[in-house]
C-alpha positions as CSV (number, residue, x, y, z in Angstrom):
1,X,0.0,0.0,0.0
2,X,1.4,3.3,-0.5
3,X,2.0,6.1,1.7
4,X,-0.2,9.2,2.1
5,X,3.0,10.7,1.4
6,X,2.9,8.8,-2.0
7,X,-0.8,9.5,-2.6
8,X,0.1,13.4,-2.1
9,X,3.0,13.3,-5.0
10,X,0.6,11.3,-7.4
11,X,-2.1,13.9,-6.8
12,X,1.0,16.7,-7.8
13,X,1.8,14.1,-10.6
14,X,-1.8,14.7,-11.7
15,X,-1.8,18.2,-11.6
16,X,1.0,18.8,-13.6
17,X,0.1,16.7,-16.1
18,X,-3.3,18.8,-16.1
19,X,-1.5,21.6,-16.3
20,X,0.4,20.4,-19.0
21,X,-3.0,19.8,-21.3
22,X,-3.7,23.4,-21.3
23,X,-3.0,26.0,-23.1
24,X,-4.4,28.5,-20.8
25,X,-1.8,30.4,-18.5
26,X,-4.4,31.1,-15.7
27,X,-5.8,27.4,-14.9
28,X,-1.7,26.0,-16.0
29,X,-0.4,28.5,-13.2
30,X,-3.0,27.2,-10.2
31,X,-2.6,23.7,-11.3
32,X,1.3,24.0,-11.3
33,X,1.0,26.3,-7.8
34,X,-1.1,22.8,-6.7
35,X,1.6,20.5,-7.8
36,X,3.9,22.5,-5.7
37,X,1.8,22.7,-2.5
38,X,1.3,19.0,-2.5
39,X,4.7,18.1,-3.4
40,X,5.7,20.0,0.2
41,X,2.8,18.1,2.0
42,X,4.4,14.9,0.9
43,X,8.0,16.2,1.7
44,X,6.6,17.4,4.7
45,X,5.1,14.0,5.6
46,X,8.3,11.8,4.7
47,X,10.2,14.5,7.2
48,X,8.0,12.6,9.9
49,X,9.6,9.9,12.1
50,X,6.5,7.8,11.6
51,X,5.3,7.3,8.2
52,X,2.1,4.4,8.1
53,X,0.7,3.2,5.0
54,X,-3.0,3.0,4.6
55,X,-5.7,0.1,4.3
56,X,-7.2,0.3,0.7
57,X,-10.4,1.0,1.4
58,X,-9.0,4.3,3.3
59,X,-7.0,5.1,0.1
60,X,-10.0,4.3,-2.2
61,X,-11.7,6.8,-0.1
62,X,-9.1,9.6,-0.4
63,X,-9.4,8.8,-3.9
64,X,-13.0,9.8,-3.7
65,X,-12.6,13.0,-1.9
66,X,-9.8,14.1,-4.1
67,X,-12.5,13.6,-7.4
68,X,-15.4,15.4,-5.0
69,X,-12.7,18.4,-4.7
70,X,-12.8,18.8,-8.6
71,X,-16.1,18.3,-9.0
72,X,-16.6,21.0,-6.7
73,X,-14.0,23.3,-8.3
74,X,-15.4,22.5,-11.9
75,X,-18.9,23.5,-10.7
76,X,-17.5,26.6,-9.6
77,X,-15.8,28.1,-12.5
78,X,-17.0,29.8,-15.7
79,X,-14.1,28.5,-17.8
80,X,-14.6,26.0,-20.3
81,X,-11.1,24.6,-20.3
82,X,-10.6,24.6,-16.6
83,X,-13.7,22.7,-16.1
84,X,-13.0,20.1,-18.6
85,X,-9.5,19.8,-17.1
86,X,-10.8,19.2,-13.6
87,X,-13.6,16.6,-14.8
88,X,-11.0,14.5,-16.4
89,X,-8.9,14.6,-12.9
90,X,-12.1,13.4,-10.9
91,X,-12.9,10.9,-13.5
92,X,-9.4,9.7,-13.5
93,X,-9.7,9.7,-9.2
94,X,-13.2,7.9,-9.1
95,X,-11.7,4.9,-11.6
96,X,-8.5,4.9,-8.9
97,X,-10.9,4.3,-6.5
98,X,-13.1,1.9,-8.5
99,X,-10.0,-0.5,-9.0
100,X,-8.9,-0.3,-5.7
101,X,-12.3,-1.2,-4.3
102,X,-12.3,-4.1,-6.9
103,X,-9.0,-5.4,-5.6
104,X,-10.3,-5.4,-1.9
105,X,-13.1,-7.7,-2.5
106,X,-10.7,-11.2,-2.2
107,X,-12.9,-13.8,-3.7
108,X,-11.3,-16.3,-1.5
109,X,-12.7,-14.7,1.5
110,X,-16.7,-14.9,-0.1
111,X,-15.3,-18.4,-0.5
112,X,-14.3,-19.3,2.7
113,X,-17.9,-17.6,4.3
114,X,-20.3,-19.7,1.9
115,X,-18.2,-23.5,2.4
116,X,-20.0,-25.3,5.0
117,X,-18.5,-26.0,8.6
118,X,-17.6,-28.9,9.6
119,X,-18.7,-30.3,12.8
């Protein structure tokens, strides 16, 4: 499982590739400022002595609140590009957390709870 540390640099990873799509100086300067400001969170984290890693279903979760926080920011701007640039972010955030909530369903556990007990 990856750190929140880790989660916080893929987020800046996402950003700046965001940023990179568009061709617009105003919504490519916030999303770089982003990058930046998560990048420090994560350094910022890693400077702690105790660094955990989460459960999926907590990161799937994270996942889910990072795409809300675009959906949110999308709703509230007037620019066409911006809003289409945020979208594909929370898109790209809800399938993160759709796959990871697929991998946390172990069929071997449904498995184990349906065989019948032996006396």
């Amino acid at each position: 499982m990856p750190s929140l540390a880790q989660i916080y640099e893929d987020h800046a990873e996402d950003c700046i590739r965001a940023a990179a799509r568009t061709d617009d100086p105003k919504p490519r300067d916030e999303l770089l400022h982003l990058a930046i400001k998560w990048r420090d969170d994560a350094q910022a984290l890693r400077c702690e002595a105790m660094q955990w890693s989460l459960g999926t279903l907590r990161m799937a979760q994270i996942y889910e609140d990072h795409a809300e926080d675009y959906i949110l920011a999308a709703a509230r701007t007037n620019d066409t590009k911006r809003r289409d640039v945020l979208l594909d972010l929370a898109v790209q955030w809800r399938d993160e957390a759709e796959a990871l909530r697929r991998g946390a369903a172990r069929p071997e556990v449904a498995l184990r709870a349906t065989k019948p007990t032996r006396p």
